[in-house]
ZAVO-892042 format. One record per atom (N, C-alpha, C): residue in three letters; x negated, y, z negated. Coordinates in pm, whole numbers, padded with zeros to 5 digits, always signed. Layout:
% residues N
ALAXYZ/...
This chain:
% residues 327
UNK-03875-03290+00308/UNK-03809-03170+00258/UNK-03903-03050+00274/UNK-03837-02982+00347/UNK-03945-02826+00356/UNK-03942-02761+00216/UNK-04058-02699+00221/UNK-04076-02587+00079/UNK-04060-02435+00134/UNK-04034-02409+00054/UNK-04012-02270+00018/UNK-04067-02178-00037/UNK-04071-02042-00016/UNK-04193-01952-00078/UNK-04102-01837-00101/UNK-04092-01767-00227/UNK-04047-01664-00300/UNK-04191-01538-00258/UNK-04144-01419-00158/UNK-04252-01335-00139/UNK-04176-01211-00220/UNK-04325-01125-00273/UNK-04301-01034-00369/UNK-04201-00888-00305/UNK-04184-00782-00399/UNK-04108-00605-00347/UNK-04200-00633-00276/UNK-04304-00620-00222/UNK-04382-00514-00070/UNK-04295-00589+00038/UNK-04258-00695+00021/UNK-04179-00738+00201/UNK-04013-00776+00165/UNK-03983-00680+00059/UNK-03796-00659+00042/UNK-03764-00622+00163/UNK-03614-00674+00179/UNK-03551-00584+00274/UNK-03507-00463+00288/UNK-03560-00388+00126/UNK-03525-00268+00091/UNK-03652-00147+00166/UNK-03697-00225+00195/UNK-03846-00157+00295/UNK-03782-00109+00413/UNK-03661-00100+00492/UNK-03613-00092+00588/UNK-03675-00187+00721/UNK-03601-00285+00693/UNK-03613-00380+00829/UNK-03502-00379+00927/UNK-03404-00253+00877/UNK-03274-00227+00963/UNK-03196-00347+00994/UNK-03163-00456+00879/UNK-03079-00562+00961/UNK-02952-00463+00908/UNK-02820-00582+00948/UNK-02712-00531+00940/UNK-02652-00638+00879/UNK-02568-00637+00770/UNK-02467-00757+00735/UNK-02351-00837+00809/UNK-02382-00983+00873/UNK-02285-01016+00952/UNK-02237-01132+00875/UNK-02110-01067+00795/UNK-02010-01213+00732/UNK-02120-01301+00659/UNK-02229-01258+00561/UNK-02315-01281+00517/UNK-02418-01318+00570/UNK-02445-01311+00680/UNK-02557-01303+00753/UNK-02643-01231+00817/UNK-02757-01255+00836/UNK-02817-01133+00877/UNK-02890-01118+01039/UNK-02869-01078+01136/UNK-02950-01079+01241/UNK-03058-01003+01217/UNK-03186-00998+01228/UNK-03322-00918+01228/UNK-03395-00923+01338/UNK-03362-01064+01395/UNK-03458-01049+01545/UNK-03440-01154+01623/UNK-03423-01160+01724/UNK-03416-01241+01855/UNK-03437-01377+01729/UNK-03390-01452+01737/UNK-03448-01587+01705/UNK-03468-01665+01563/UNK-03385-01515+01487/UNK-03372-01521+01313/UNK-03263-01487+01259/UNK-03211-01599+01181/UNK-03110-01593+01123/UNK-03144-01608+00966/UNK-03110-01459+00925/UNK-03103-01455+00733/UNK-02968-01485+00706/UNK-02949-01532+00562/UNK-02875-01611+00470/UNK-02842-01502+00371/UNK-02787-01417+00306/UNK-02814-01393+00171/UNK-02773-01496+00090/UNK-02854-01545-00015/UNK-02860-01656-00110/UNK-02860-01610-00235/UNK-02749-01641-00331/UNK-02726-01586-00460/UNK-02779-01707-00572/UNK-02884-01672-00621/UNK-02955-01800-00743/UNK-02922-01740-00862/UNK-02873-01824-00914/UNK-02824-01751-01124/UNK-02866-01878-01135/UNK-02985-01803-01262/UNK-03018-01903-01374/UNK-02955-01957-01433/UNK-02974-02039-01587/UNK-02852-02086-01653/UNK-02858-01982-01759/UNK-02933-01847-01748/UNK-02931-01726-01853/UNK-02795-01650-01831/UNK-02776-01676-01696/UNK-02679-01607-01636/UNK-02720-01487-01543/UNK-02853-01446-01531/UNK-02870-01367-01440/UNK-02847-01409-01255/UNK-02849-01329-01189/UNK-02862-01310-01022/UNK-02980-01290-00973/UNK-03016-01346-00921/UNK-03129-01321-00783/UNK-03120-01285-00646/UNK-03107-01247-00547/UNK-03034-01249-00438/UNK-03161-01249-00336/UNK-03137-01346-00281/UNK-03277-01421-00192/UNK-03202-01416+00007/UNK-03299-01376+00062/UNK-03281-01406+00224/UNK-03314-01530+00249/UNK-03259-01607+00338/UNK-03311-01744+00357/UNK-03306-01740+00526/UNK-03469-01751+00616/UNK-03495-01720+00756/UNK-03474-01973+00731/UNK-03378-01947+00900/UNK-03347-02094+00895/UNK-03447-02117+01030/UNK-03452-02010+01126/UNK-03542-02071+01286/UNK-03677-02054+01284/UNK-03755-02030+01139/UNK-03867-02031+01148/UNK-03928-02112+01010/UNK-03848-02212+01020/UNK-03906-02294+00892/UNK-03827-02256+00767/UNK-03806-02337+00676/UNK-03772-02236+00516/UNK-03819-02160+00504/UNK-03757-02039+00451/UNK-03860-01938+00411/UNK-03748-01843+00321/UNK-03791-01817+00201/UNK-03682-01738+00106/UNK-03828-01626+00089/UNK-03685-01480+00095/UNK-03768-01358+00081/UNK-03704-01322-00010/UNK-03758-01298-00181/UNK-03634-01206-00287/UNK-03627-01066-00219/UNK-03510-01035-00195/UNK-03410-00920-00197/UNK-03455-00804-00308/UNK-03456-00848-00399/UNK-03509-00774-00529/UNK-03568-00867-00631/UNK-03668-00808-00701/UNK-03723-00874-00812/UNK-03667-00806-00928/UNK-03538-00753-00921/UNK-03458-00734-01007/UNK-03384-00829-01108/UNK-03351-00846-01199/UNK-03291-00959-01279/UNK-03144-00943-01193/UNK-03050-00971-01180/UNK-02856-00930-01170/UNK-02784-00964-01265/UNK-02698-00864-01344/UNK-02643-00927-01400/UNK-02494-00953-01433/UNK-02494-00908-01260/UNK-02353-00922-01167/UNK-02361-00955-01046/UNK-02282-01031-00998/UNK-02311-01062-00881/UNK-02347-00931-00739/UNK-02469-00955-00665/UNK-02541-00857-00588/UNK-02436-00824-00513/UNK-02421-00717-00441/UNK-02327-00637-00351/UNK-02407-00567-00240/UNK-02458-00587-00178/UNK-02572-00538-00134/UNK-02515-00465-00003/UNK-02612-00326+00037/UNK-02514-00252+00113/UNK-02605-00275+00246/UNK-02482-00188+00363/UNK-02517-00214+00470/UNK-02662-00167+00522/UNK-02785-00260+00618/UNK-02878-00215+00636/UNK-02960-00259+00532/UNK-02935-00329+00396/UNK-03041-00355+00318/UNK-03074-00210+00184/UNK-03000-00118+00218/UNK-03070+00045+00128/UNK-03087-00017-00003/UNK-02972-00053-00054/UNK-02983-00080-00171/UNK-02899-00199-00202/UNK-02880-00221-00352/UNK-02785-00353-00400/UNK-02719-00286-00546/UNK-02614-00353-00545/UNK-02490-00278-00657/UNK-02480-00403-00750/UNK-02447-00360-00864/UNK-02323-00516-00930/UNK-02286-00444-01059/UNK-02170-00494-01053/UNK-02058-00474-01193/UNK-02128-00556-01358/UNK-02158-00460-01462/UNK-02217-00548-01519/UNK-02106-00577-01630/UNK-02088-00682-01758/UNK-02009-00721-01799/UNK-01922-00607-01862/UNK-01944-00513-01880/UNK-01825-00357-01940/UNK-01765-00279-01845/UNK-01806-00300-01724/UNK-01694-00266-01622/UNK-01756-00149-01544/UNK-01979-00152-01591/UNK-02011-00011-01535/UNK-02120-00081-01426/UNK-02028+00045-01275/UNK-02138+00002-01184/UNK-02285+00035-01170/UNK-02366-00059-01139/UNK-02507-00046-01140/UNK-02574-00058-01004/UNK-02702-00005-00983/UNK-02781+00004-00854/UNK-02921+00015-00923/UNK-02971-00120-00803/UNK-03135-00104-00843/UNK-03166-00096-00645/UNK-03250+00038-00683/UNK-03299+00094-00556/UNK-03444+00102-00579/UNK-03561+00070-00453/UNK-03675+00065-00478/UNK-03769+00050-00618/UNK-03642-00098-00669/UNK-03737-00149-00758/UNK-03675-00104-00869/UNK-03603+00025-00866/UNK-03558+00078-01039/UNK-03416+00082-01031/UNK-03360+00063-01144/UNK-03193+00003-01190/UNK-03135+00133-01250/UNK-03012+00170-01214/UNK-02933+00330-01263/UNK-02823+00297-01266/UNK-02746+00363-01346/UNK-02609+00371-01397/UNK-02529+00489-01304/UNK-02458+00418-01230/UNK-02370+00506-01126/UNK-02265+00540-01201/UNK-02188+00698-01172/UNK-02087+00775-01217/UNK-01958+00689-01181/UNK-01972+00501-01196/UNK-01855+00471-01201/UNK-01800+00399-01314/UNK-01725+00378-01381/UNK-01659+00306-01506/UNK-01564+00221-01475/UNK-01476+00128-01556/UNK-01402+00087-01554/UNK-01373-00042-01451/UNK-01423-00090-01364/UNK-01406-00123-01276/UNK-01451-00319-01232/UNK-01411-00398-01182/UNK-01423-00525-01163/UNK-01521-00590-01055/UNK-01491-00515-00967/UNK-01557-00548-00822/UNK-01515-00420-00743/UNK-01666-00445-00667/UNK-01645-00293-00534/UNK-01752-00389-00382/UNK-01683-00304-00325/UNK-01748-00348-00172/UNK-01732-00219-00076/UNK-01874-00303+00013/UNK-01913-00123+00072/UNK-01795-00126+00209/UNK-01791-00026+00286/UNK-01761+00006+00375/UNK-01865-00051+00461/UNK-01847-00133+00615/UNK-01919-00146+00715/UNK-02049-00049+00754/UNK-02033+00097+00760/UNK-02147+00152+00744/UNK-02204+00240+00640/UNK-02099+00214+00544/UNK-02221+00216+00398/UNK-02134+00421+00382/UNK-02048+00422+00430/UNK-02016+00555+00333/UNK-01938+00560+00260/UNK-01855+00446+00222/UNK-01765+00449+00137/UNK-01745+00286+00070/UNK-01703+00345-00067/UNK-01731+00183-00179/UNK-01620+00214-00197/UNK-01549+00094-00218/UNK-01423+00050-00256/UNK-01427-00008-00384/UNK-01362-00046-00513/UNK-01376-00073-00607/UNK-01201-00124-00658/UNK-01182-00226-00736/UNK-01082-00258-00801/UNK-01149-00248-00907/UNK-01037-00154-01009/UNK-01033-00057-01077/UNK-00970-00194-01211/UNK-01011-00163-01338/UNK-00956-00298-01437/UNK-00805-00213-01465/UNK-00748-00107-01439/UNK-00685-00029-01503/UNK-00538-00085-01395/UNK-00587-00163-01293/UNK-00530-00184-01153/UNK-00465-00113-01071/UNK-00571-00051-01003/UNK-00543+00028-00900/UNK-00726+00015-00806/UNK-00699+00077-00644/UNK-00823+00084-00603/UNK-00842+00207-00581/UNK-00970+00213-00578/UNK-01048+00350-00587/UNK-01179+00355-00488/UNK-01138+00473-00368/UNK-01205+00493-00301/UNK-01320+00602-00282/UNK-01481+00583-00314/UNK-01566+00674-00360/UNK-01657+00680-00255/UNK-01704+00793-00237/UNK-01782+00836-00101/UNK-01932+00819-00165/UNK-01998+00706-00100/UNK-02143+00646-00130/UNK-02211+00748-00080/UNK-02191+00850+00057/UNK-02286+00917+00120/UNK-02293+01069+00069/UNK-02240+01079-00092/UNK-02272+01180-00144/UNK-02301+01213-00304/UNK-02353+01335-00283/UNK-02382+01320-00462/UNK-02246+01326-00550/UNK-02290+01226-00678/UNK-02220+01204-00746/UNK-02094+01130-00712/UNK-02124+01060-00595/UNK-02032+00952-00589/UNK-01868+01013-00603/UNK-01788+01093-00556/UNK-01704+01180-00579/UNK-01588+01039-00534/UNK-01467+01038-00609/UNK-01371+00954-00577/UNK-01233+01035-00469/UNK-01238+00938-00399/UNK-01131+01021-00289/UNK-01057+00979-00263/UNK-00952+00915-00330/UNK-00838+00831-00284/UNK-00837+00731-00409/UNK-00680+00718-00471/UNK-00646+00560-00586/UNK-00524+00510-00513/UNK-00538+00398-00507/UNK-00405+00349-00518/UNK-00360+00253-00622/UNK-00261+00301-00701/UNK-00230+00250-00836/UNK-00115+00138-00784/UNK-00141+00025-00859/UNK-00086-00167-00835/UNK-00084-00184-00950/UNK-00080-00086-01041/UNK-00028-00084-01224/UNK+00060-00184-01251/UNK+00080-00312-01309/UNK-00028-00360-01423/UNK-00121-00490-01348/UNK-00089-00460-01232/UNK-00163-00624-01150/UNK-00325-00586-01157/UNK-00372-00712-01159/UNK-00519-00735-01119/UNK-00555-00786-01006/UNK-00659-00685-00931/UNK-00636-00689-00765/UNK-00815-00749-00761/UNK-00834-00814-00659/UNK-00957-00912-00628/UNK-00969-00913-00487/UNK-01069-00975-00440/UNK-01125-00995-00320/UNK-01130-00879-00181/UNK-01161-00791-00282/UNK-01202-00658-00107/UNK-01279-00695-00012/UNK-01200-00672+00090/UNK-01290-00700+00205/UNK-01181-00580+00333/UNK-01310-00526+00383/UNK-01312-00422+00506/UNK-01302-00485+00592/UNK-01236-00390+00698/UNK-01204-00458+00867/UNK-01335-00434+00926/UNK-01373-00518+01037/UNK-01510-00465+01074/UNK-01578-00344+01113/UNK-01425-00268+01165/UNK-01466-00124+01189/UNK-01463-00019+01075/UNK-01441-00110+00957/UNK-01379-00009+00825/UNK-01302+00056+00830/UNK-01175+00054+00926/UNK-01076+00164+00899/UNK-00975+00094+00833/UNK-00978-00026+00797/UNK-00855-00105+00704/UNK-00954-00196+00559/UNK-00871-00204+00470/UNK-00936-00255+00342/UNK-00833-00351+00326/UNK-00843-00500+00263/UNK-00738-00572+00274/UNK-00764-00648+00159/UNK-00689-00693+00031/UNK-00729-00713-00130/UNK-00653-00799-00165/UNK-00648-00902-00295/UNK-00522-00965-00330/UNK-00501-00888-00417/UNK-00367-00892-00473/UNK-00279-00850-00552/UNK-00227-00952-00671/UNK-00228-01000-00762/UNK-00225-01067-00848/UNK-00098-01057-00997/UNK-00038-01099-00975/UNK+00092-01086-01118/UNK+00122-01212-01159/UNK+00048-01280-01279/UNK+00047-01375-01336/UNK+00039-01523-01208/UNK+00102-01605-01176/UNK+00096-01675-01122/UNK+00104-01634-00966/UNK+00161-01507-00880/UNK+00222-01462-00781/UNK+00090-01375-00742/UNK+00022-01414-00594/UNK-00037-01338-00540/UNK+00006-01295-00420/UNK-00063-01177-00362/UNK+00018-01093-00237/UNK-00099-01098-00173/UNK-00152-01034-00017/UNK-00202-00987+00045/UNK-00179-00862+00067/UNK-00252-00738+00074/UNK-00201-00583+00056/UNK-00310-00525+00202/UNK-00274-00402+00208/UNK-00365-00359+00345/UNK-00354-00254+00310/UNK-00482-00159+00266/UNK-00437+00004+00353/UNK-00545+00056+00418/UNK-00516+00183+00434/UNK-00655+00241+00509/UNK-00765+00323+00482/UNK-00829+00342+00556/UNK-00961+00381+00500/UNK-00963+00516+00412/UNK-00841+00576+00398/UNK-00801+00703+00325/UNK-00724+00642+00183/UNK-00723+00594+00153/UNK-00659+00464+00068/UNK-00489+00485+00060/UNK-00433+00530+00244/UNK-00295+00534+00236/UNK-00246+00389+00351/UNK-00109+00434+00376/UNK-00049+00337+00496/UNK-00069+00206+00416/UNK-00009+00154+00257/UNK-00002+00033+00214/UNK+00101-00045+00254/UNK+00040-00176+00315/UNK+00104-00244+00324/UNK+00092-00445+00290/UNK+00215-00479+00271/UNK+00249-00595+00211/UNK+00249-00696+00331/UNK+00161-00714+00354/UNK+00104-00904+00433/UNK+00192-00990+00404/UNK+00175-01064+00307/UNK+00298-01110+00234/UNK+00330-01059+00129/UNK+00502-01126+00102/UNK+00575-01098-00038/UNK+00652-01176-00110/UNK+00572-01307-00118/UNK+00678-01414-00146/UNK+00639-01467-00293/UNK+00767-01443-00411/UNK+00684-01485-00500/UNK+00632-01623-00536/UNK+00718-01727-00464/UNK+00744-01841-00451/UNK+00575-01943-00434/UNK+00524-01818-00341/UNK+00378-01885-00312/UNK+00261-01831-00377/UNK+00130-01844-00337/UNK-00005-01772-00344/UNK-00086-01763-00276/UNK-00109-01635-00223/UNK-00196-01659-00127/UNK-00344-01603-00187/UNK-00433-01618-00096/UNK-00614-01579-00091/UNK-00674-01642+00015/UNK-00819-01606-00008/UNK-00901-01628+00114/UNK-00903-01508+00192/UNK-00812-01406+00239/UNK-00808-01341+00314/UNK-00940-01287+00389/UNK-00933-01339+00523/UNK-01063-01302+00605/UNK-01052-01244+00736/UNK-01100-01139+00762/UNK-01108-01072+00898/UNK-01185-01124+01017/UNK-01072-01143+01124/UNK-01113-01163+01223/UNK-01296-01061+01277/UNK-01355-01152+01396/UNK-01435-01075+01422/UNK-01412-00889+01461/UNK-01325-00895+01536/UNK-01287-00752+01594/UNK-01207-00727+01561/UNK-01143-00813+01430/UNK-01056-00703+01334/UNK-00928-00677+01378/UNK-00865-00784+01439/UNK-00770-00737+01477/UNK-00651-00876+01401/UNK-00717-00986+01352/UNK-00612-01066+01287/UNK-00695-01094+01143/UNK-00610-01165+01078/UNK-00666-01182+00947/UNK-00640-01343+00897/UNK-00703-01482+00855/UNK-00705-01550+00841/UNK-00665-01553+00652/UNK-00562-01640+00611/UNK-00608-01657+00476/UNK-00527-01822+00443/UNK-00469-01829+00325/UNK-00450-01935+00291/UNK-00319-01935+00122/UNK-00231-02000+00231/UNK-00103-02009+00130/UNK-00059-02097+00055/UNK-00042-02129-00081/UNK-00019-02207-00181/UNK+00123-02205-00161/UNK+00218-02300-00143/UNK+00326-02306-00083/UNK+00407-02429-00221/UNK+00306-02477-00366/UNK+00340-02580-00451/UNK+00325-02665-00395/UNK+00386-02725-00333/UNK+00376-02902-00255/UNK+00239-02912-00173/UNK+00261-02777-00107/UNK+00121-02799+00020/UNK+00081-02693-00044/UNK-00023-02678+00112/UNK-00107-02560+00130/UNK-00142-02505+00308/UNK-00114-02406+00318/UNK-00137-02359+00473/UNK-00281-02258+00478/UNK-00328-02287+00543/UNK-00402-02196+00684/UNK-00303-02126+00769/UNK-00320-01985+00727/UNK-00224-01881+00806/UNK-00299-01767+00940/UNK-00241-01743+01024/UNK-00337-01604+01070/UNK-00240-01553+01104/UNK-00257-01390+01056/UNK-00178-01279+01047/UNK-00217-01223+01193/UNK-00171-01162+01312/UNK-00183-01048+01377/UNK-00150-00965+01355/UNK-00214-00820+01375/UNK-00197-00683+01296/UNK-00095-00620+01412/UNK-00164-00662+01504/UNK-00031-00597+01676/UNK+00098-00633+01672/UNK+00095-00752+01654/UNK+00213-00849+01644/UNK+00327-00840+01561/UNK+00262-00848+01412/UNK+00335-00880+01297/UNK+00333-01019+01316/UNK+00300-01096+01395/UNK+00305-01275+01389/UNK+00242-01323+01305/UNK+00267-01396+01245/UNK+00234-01522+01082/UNK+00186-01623+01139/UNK+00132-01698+01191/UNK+00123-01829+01197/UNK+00075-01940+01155/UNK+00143-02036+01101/UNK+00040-02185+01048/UNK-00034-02211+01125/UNK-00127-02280+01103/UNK-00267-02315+01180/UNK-00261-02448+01137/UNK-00251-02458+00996/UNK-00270-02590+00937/UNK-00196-02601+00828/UNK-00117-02759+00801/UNK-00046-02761+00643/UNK-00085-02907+00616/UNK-00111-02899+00483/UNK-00148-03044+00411/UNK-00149-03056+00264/UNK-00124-03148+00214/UNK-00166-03153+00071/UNK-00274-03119-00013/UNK-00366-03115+00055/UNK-00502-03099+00025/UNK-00561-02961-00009/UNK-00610-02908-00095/UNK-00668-02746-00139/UNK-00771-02727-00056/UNK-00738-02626-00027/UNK-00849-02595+00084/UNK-00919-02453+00042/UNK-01078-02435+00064/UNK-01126-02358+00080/UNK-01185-02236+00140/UNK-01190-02144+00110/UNK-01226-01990+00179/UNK-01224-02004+00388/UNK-01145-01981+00421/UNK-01134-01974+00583/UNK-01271-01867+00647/UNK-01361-01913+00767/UNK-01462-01843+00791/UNK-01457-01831+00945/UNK-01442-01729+01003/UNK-01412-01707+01140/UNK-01539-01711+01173/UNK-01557-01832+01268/UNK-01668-01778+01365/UNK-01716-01655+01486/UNK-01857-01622+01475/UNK-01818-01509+01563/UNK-01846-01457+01660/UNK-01759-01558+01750/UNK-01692-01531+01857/UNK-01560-01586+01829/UNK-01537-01503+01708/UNK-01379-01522+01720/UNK-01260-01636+01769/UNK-01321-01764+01824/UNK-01265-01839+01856/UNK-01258-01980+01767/UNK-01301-01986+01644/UNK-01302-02145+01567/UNK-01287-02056+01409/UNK-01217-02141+01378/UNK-01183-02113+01200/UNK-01243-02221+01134/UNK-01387-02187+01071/UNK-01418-02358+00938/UNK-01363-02331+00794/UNK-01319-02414+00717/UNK-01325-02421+00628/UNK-01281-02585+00564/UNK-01358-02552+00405/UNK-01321-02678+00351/UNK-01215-02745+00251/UNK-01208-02843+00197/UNK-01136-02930+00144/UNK-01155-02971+00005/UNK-01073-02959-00129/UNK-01177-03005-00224/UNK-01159-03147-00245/UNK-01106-03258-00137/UNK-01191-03357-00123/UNK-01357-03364-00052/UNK-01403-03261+00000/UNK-01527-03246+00046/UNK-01533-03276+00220/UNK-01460-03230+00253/UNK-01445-03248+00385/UNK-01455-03102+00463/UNK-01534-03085+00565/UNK-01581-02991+00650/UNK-01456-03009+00776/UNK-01430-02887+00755/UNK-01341-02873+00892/UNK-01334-02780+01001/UNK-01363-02787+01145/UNK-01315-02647+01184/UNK-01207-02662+01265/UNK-01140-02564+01364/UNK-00976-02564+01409/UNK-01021-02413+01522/UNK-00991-02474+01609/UNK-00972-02348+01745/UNK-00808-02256+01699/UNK-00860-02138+01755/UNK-00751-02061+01707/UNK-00666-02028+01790/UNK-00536-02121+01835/UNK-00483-02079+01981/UNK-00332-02239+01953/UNK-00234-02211+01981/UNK-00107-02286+02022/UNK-00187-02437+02035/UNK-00145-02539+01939/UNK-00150-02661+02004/UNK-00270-02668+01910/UNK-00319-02632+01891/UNK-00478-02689+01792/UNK-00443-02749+01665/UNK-00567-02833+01663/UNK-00577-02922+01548/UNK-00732-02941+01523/UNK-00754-02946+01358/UNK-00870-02899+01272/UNK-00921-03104+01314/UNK-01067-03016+01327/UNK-01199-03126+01401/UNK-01260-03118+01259/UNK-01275-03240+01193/UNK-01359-03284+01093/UNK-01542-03225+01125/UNK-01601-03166+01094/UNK-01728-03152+01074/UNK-01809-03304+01049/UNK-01810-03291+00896/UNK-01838-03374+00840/UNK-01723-03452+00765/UNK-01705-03614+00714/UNK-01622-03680+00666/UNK-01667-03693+00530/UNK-01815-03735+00510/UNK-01796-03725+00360/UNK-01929-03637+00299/UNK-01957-03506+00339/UNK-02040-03403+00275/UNK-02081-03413+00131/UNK-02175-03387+00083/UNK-02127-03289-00049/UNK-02035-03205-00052/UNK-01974-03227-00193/UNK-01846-03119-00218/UNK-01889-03004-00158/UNK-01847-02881-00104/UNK-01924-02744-00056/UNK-01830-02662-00171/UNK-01882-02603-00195/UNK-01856-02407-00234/UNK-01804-02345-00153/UNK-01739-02236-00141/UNK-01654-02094-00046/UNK-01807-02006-00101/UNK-01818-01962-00009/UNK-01833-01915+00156/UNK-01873-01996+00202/UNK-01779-02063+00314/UNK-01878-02116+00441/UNK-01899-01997+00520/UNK-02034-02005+00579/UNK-02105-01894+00660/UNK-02168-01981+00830/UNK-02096-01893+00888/UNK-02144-01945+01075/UNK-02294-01874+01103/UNK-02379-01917+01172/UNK-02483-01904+01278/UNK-02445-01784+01303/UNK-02535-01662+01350/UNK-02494-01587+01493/UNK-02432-01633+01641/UNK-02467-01782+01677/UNK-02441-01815+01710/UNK-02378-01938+01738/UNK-02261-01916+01684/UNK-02109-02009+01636/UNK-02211-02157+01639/UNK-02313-02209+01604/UNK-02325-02291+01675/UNK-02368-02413+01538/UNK-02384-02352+01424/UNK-02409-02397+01285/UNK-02316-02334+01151/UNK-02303-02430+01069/UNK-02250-02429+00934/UNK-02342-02414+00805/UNK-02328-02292+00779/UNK-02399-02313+00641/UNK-02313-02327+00467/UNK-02385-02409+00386/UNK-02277-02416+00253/UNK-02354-02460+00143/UNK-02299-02391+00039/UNK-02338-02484-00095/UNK-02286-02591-00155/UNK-02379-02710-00167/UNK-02295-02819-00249/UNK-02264-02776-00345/UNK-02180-02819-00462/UNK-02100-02819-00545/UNK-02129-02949-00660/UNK-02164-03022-00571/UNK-02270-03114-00641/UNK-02393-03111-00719/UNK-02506-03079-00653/UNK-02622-03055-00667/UNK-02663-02910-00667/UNK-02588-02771-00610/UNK-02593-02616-00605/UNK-02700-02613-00535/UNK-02746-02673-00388/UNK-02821-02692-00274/UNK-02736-02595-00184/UNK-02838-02559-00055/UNK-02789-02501+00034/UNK-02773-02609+00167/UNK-02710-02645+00237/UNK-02681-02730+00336/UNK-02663-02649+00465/UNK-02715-02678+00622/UNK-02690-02656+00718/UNK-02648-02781+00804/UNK-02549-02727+00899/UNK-02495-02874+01014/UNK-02421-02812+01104/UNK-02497-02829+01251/UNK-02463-02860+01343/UNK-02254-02859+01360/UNK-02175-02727+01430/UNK-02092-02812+01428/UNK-02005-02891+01521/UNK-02080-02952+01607/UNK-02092-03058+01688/UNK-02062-03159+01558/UNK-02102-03153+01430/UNK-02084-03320+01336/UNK-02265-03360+01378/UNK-02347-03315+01396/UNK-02454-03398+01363/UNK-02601-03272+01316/UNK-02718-03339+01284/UNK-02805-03270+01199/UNK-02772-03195+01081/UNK-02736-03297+00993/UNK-02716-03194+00901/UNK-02860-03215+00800/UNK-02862-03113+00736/UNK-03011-03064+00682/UNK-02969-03006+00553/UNK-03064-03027+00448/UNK-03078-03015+00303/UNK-03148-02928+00320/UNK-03162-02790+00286/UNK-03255-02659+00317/UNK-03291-02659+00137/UNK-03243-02684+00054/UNK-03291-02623-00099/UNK-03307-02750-00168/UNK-03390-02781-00290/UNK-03394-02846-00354/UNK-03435-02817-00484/UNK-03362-02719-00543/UNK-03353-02666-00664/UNK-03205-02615-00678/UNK-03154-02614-00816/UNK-02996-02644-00872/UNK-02968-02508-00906/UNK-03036-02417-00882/UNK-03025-02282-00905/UNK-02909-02193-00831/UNK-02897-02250-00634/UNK-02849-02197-00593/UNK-02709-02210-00587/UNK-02633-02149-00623/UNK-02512-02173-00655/UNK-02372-02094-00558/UNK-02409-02005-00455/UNK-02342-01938-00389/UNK-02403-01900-00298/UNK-02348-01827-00219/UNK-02384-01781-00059/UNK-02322-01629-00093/UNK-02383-01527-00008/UNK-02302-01393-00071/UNK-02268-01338+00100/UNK-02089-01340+00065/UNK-02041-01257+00189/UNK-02048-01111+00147/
């Protein structure tokens, strides 16, 4: 088992090492692939750790900040955000923690290049605030009064924001744009539930996952099209869908513990990874190069890598701390 080394603020990524966030990963250099790694104590705080996989273990804290919301960390590394339990957003930048001019609010996520935060609002509605100026000025709501809306996530180019929508048992998929207009309804069925919703690499389809009562589907939306399509239906609950990227393989898992991935094209059928894993956690997270799986057991709150060919798979953590992966 490799060890691991926790290095102090002088070698944060808040030093500017110019990576960029890819679907929780990080490219930095020819030959390195970062992880962001989310560790909560059993106090309940956050840690948010880099994990380099092609040069040995090696965890770098992000901040020697306590969290005491899950990290949000913006594009490039500048800084890191989190919602703390009263609904007020927070930022610890070079080391010191401030109370941003926002209230009320559940979860926010940045824009691709970091000028605009998105936020679901507890009041339910989203709220679009310009990061690249003072006082954080809000520029756009869209009110989904009395629903509770979850899971923001930006198109890769940031000109689309895509969220669930939530009314007691009935979830939607919603879309608008980067002005927080042009809403639109993905699905509208109350019958089902959907989530997962995940953006293609180039942003042009959207992967998620439909609760249908009996089953459950793997769907992908085209935005050109309007085409729906099953990918996959089974009895089985399945977890967070993760486009590889090159856009061509969808993994995700099973909460019998089964690793799966599925080519995205007429006629395909989902290739077992692994048959009997540790349970994994959502996010599964791809390689830069489609060529590895990363996940948390669910078991033990380890980080796991494998090959997805189905072979080498590797125990990277051996402490119960880590409990998530941060897209």
């Amino acid at each position: 088992m490799n060890t691991f080394r926790v290095l102090t603020l002088a070698s944060l990524i808040l030093t500017a090492i110019g990576s960029a966030l890819i679907a929780g990963a990080m490219r930095t250099a020819p030959g390195t692939w970062h992880v962001l790694a989310g560790s909560q104590a059993r106090s309940g705080g956050w840690s948010a750790l880099r994990l380099d996989l092609d040069r040995g273990l090696q965890f770098t804290a992000f901040s020697n900040w306590r969290f005491t919301g899950r990290p949000i960390v913006a594009p490039q590394g500048r800084s890191a955000l989190w919602v703390d339990s009263s609904g007020r957003l927070m930022r610890v930048r070079r080391g010191r923690a401030e109370t941003l001019p926002i209230l009320g609010v559940s979860e926010c996520a940045w824009s691709p290049e970091g000028s605009t935060l998105a936020c679901a609002a507890l009041s339910g509605s989203i709220r679009l605030y310009r990061a690249d100026q003072p006082g954080w000025p809000q520029i756009a709501a869209v009110n989904v009064d009395p629903h509770t809306l979850t899971d923001l996530r930006w198109s890769p180019d940031g000109s689309r924001l895509v969220f669930i929508d939530r009314l007691n048992n009935d979830t939607d998929i919603l879309l608008i744009d980067a002005q927080g207009e042009g809403r639109t309804a993905i699905t509208s069925n109350y019958l089902t539930a959907e989530s997962g919703a995940a953006w293609s690499p180039d942003g042009s389809r959207l992967a998620y996952l439909s609760d249908q009562r009996t089953h459950q589907e793997l769907r992908v939306y085209d935005h050109a099209s309007g085409e729906d399509t099953i990918l996959v239906s089974s009895p089985a609950d399945f977890r967070r869908p993760a486009w590889s990227p090159d856009g061509s393989q969808i993994a995700f898992g099973t909460d019998e513990g089964q690793l799966l991935v599925i080519s995205v094209g007429p006629g395909a059928r989902p290739q077992p990874i692994l048959y009997a894993p540790p349970p994994q956690t959502a996010p599964i997270l791809w390689s830069p190069d489609s060529q590895h799986l990363i996940y948390t057991s669910s078991r033990d709150n380890d980080l796991y890598v494998v090959r997805v060919s189905g072979f080498d798979i590797r125990r990277l953590t051996d402490n119960d701390s880590f409990n998530t992966l941060l897209p």
